[in-house]
C-alpha positions as semicolon CSV with decimal commas, in nm:
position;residue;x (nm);y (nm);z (nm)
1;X;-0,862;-4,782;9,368
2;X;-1,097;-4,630;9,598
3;X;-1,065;-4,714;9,914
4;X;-1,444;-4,747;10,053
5;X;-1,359;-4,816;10,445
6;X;-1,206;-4,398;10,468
7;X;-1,521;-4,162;10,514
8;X;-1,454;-3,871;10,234
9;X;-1,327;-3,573;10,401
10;X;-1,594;-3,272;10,506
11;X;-1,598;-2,907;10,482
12;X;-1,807;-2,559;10,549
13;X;-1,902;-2,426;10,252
14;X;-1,740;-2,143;10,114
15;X;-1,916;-1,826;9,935
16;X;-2,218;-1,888;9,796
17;X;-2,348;-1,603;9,571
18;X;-2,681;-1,568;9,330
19;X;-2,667;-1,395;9,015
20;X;-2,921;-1,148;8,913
21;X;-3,041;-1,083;8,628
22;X;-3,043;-0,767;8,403
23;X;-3,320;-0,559;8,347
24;X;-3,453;-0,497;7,983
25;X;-3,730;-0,310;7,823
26;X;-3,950;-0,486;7,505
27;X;-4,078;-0,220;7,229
28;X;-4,444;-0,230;7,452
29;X;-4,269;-0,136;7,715
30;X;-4,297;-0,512;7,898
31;X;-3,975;-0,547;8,160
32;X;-3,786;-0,822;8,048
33;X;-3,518;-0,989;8,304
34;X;-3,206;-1,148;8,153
35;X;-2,995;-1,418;8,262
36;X;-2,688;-1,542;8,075
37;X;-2,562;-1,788;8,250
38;X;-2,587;-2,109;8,063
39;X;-2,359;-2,297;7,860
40;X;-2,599;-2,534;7,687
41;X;-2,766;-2,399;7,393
42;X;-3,147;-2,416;7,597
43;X;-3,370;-2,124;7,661
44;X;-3,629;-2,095;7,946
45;X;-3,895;-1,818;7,920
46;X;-4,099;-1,712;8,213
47;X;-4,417;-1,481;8,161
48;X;-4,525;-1,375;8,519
49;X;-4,875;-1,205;8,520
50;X;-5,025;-0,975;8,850
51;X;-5,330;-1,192;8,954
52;X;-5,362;-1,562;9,071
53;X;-5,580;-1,781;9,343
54;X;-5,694;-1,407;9,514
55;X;-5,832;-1,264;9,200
56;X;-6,037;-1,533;9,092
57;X;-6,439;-1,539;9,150
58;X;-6,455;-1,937;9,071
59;X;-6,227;-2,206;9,234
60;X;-5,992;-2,341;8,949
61;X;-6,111;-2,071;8,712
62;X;-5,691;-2,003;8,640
63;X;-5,638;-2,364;8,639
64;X;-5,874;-2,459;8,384
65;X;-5,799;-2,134;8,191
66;X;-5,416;-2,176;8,176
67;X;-5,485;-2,580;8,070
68;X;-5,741;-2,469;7,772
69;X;-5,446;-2,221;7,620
70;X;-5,322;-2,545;7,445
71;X;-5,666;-2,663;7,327
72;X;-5,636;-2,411;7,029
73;X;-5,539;-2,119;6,890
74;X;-5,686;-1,811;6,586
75;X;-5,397;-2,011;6,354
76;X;-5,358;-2,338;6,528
77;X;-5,550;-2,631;6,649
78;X;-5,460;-2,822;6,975
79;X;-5,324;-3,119;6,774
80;X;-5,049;-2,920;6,576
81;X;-4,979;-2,698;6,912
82;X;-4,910;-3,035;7,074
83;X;-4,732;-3,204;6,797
84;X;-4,510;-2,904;6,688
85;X;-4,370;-2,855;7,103
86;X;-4,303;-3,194;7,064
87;X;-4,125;-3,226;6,769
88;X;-3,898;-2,906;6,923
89;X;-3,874;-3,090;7,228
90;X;-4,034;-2,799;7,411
91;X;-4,220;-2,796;7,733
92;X;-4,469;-2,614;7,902
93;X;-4,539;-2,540;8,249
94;X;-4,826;-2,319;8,445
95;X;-4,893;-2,259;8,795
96;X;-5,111;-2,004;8,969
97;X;-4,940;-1,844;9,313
98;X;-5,182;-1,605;9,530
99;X;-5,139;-1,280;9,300
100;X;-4,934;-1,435;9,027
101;X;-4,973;-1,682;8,740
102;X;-4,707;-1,819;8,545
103;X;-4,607;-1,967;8,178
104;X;-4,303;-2,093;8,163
105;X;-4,148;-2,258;7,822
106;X;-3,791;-2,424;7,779
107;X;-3,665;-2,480;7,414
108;X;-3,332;-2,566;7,253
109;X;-3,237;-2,276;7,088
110;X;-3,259;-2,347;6,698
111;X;-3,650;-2,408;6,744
112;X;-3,666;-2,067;6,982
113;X;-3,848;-1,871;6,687
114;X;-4,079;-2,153;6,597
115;X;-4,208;-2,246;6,960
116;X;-4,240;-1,850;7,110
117;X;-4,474;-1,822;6,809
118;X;-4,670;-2,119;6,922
119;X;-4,683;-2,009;7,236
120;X;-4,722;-1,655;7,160
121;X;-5,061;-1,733;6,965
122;X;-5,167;-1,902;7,274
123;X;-5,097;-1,633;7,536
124;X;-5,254;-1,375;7,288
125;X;-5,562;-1,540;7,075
126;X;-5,682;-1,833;7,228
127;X;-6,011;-1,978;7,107
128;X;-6,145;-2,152;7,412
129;X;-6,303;-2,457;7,222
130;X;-6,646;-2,538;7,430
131;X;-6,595;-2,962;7,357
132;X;-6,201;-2,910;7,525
133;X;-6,343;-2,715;7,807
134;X;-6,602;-2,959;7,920
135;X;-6,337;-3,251;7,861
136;X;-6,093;-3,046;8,082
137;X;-6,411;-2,971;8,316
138;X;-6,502;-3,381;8,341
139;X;-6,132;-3,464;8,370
140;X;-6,121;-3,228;8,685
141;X;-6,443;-3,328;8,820
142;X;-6,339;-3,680;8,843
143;X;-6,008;-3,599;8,989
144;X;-6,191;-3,422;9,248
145;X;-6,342;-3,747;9,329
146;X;-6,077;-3,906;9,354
147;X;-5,931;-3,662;9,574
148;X;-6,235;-3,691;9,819
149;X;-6,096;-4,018;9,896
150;X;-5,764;-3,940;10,047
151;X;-5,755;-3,851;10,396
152;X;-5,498;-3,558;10,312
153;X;-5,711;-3,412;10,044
154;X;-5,997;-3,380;10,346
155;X;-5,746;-3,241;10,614
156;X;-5,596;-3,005;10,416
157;X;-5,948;-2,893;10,247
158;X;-6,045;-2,855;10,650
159;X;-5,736;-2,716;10,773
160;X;-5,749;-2,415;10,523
161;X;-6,148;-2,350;10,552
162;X;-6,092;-2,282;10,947
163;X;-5,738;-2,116;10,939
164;X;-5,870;-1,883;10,624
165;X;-6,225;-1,873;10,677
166;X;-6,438;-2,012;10,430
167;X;-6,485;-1,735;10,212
168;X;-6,123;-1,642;10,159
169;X;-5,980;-1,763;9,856
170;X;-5,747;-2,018;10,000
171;X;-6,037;-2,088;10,249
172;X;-6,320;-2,175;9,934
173;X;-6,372;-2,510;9,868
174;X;-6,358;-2,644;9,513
175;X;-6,706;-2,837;9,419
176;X;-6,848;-3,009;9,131
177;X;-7,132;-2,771;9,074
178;X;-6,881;-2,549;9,071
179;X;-6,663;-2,684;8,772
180;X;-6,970;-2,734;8,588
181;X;-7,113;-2,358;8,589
182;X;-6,733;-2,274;8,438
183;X;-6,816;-2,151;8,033
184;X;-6,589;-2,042;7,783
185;X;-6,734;-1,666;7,867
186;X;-6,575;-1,733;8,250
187;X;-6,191;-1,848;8,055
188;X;-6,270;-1,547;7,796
189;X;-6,334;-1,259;8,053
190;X;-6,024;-1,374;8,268
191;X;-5,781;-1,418;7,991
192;X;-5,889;-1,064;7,875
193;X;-5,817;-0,901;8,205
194;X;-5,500;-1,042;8,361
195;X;-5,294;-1,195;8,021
196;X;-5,236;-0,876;7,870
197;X;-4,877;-0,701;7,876
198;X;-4,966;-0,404;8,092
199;X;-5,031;-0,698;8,325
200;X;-4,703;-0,872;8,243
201;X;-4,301;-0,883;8,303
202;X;-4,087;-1,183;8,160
203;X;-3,748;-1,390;8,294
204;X;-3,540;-1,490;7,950
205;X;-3,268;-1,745;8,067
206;X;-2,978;-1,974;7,940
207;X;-2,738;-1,906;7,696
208;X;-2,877;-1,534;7,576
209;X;-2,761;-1,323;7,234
210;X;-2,903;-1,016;7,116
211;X;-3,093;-1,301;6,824
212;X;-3,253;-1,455;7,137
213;X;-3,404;-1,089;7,299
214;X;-3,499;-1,006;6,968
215;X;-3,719;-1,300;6,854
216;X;-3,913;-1,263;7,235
217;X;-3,957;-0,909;7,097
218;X;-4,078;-1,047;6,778
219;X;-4,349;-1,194;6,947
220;X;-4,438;-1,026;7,271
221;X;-4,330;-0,687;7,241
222;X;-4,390;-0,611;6,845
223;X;-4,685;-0,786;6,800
224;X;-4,817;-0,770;7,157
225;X;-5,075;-0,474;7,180
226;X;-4,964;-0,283;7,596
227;X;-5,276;-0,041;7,602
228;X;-5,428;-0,208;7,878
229;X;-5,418;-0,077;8,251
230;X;-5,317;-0,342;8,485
231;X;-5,561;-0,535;8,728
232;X;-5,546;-0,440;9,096
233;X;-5,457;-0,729;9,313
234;X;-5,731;-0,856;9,624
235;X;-5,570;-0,873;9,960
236;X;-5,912;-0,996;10,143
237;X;-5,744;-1,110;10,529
238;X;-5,816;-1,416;10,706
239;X;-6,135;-1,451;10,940
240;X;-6,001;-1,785;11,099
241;X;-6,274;-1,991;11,330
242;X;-6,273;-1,925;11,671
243;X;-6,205;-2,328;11,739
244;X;-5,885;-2,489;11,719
245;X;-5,966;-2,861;11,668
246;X;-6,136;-2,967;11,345
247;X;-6,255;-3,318;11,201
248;X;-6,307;-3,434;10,878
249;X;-6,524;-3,754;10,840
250;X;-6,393;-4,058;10,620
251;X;-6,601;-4,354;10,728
252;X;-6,419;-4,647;10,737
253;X;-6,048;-4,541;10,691
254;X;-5,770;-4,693;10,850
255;X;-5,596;-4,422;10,834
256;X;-5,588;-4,067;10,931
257;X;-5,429;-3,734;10,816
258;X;-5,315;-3,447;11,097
259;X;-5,292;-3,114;10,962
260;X;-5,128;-2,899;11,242
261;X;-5,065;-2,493;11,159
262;X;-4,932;-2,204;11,384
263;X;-4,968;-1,820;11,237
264;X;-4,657;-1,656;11,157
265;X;-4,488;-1,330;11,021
266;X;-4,488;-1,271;10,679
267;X;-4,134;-1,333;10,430
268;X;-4,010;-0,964;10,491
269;X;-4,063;-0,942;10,850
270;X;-3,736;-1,007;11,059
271;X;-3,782;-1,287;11,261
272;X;-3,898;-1,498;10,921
273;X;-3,556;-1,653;10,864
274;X;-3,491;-1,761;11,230
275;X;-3,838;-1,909;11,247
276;X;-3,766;-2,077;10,952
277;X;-3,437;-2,247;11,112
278;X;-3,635;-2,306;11,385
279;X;-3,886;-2,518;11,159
280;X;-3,640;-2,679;10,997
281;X;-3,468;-2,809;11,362
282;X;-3,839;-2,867;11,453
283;X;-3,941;-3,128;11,135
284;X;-3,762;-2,938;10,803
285;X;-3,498;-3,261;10,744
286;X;-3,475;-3,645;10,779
287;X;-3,338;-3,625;11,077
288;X;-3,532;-3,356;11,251
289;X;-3,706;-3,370;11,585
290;X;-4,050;-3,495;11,484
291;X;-3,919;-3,752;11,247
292;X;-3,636;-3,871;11,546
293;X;-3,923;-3,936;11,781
294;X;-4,249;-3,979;11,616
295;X;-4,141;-4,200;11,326
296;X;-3,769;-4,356;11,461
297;X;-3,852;-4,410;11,806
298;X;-4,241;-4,427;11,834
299;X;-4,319;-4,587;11,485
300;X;-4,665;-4,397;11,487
301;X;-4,612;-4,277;11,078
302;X;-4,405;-4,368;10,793
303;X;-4,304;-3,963;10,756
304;X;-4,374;-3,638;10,915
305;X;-4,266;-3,302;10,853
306;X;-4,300;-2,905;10,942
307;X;-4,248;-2,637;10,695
308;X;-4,292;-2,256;10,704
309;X;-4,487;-2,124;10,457
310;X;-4,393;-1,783;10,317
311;X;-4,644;-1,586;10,127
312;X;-4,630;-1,155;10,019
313;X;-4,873;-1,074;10,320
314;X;-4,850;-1,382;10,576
315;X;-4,671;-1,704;10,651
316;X;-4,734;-2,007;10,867
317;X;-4,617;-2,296;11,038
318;X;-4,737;-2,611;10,879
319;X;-4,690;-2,966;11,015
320;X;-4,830;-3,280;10,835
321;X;-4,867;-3,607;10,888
322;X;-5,025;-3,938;10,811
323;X;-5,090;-4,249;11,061
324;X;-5,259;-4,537;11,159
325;X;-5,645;-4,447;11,283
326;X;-5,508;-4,571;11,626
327;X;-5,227;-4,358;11,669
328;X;-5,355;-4,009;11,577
329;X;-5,408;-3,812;11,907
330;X;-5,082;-4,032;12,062
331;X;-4,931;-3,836;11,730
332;X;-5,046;-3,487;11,838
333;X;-4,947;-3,573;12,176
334;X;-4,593;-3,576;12,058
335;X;-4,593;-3,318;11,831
336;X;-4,704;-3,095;12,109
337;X;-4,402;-3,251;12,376
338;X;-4,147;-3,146;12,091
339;X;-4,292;-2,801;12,061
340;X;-4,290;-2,737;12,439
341;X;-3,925;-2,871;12,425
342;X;-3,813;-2,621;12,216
343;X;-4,011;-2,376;12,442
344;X;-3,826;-2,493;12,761
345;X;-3,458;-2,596;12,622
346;X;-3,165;-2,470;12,405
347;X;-3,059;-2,644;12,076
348;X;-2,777;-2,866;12,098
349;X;-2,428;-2,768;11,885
350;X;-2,411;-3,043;11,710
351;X;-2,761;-3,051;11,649
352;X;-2,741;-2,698;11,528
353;X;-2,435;-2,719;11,323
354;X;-2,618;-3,006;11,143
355;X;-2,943;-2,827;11,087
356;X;-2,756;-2,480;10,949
357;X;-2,556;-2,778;10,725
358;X;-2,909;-2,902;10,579
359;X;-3,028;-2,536;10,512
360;X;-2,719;-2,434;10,341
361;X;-2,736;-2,757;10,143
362;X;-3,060;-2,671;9,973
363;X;-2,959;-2,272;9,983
364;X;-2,710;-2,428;9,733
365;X;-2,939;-2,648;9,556
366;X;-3,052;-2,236;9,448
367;X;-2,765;-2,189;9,255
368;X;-2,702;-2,522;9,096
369;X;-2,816;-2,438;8,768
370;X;-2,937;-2,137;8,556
371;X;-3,309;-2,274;8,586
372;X;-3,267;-2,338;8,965
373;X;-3,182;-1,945;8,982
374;X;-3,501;-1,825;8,783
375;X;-3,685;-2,056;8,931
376;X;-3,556;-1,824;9,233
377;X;-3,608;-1,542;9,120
378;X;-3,962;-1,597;9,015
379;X;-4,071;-1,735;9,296
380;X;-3,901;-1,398;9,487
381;X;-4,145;-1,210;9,260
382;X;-4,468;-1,398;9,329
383;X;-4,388;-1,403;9,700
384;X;-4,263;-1,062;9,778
385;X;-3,911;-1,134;9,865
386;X;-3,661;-0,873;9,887
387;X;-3,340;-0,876;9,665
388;X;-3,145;-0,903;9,988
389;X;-3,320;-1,202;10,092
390;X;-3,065;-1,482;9,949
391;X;-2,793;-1,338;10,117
392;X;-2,957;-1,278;10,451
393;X;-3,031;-1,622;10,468
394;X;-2,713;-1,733;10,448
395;X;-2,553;-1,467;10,682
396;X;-2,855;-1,626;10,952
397;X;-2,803;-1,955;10,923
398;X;-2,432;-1,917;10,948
399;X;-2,433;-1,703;11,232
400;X;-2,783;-1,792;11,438
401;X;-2,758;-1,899;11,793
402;X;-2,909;-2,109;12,033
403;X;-3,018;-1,813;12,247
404;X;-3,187;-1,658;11,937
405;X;-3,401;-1,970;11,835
406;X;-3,493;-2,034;12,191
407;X;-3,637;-1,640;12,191
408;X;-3,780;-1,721;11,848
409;X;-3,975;-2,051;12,012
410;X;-4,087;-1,850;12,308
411;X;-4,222;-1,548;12,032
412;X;-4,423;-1,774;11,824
413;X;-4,464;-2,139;11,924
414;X;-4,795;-2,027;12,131
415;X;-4,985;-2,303;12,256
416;X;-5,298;-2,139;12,173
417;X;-5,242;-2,057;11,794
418;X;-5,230;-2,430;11,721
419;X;-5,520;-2,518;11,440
420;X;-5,498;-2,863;11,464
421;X;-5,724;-3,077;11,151
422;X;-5,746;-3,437;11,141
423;X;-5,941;-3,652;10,866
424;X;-6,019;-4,002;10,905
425;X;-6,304;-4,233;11,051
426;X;-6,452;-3,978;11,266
427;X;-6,613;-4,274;11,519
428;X;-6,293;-4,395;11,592
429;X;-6,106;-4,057;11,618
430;X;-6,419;-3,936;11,860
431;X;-6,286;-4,152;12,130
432;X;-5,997;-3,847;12,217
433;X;-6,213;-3,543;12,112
């Protein structure tokens, strides 16, 4: 029997290594990465296009295009697309990055053939049915709506308008006239431009024969016309307000959303993994700083956290939080106190040891299954990280320093690059402004 009153012995964790995959050609000439590395009989299929949030003219104009891909094909209505995934117990996933936009599709491997010619048909001749699109175009109005309503929907819609500049394409805000002037010719002329193969490289992972390469060159290398030149990708940069302290009015709410961000280096640079350890000591994990004061000792919010965001060509450092109306600026107040400590003071050993322990826990998390590594890899893709970057990160964690975080703090923690949003009832929140 186990005996529950002796703690289960601990460890450091030993080498921890990513596979990579191999690098293909299809008969177009499309790059096709493959990883063998499951031993389930289940396929995932990524198709990673150059273009995403930067290249688009129209807020949501990917969004609305990838959703409408399913809503019918030359061969096959929306129903049948629907019921036949189904039936093969596939799925379907899309998400738009800043220069990338991906399709990804897991199947068991006995229905392979029949669902990469489903989804082939709707990556190469969708119809673009008008009645979908405006039922897809109400659908998203209303959930904009709804969205107007939360208090983290408004700080975040602030936040990004002042740190970007309203113009930039993480700075535009979405709006219902907006949605509404989206036609079919929008969804037409941006399929025709960015989902073509000249545009296009694929991940092919799980449990991998020469059968499986050669039915995705059935359908997206055969039968895939590559004549197209590939798009050029908009790098427009930030014009960020000159303020630092920005409100968002929700009359009446009881609570309130801070939105705190500091500019960074971008993923490649070589301070980006300290920072990030930094972070993570800073509000990454349940035990972090911010959460120890502000929501164990304090009680001023149920949960806050800081991140560093990585993208190709920037990064920041991102701290959110919600909280009763009453609490807000005694929130920021903290948040500040815990920045200036790590300005002023050392980290702890035993707080470091257990913050490098929570890093290398998720670092793991990486390689825990054969999706978890192309999820990975094509997120290194869409965000410009290095091959080298996996490894790095564990060589850093394992080896950083108190000294070298403290220099880190000191380097970027500036007082003045704060942007600091906060949404709520703006005649209560007026009292500390």
């Amino acid at each position: 029997m186990l005996d529950r009153r002796i703690a289960p012995e601990t460890g450091t964790f030993g080498d921890i290594s990513l596979p990579f995959p191999e690098h293909k050609k299809l008969s177009n000439g499309v790059e096709l990465l493959v990883l063998d590395c499951a031993s389930e009989d289940v396929v995932r299929l990524d198709l990673i296009f150059n273009g995403g949030q930067f290249e688009q003219n129209k807020p949501a104009l990917f969004q609305l295009m990838l959703s409408m891909l399913k809503q019918g094909t030359k061969d096959f209505d929306a129903a049948y697309i629907a019921e036949r995934l189904d039936y093969c117990g596939a799925w379907l996933h899309t998400r738009t990055y800043d220069h990338h936009t991906v399709i990804t599709v897991y199947s068991i491997h006995r229905c392979l053939d029949s669902v990469l010619e489903i989804v082939g048909q709707m990556i190469k001749y969708p119809v673009f049915p008008e009645r979908e699109l405006n039922v897809l175009k109400k659908r998203a109005i209303s959930e904009l709506r709804n969205n107007r309503q939360k208090v983290k929907y408004l700080a975040t819609r602030e936040f990004n308008k002042n740190f970007y500049g309203k113009n930039h394409p993480l700075g535009r805000r979405n709006n219902i006239s907006s949605l509404k002037a989206i036609k079919t010719g929008d969804l037409k002329d941006l399929h025709s431009r960015y989902l073509i193969p000249g545009n296009c490289r694929m991940m092919l992972t799980g449990k991998i024969n020469d059968g499986t390469i050669s039915m995705v060159d059935k359908y997206f290398g055969k039968e895939w016309d590559a004549g197209k030149i590939p798009v050029e990708l908009n790098c427009p940069p930030a014009l960020p307000s000159n303020g630092r302290l920005f409100i968002a009015d929700k009359p009446g709410s009881l609570q309130s959303c801070v939105v705190m961000g500091i500019p960074a280096v971008e993923r490649g640079h070589e301070d980006y993994i300290p920072l990030r350890i930094l972070v993570t000591a800073l509000g990454g994990y349940f035990g972090s700083r911010l959460m120890s004061n502000i929501r164990e000792e304090k009680g001023y919010t149920y949960g806050i956290s800081a991140s560093l965001i990585g993208r190709a060509d920037s990064s920041y450092i991102l701290i959110t939080s919600e909280a009763d109306t009453k609490y807000t600026w005694l929130l920021i107040d903290e948040v500040r106190k815990e920045i200036n400590k790590l300005l002023e003071f050392k980290i702890g050993g035993e707080e470091l040891d257990t913050v490098k322990s929570n890093i290398l826990s998720d670092l793991v998390k990486t390689v825990d299954s054969p999706f978890s590594i192309a999820e990975f890899h094509v997120t290194a893709i869409c965000c410009g990280i290095a091959d080298d970057y996996f490894t790095k990160h564990i060589e850093e964690v394992k080896n950083i320093s108190a000294e070298k975080l403290k220099q880190i703090a000191e380097k970027y923690f500036v007082r003045d690059d704060l942007f600091i949003s906060v949404a709520g009832d703006k005649n209560k929140l007026k009292k500390r402004c």
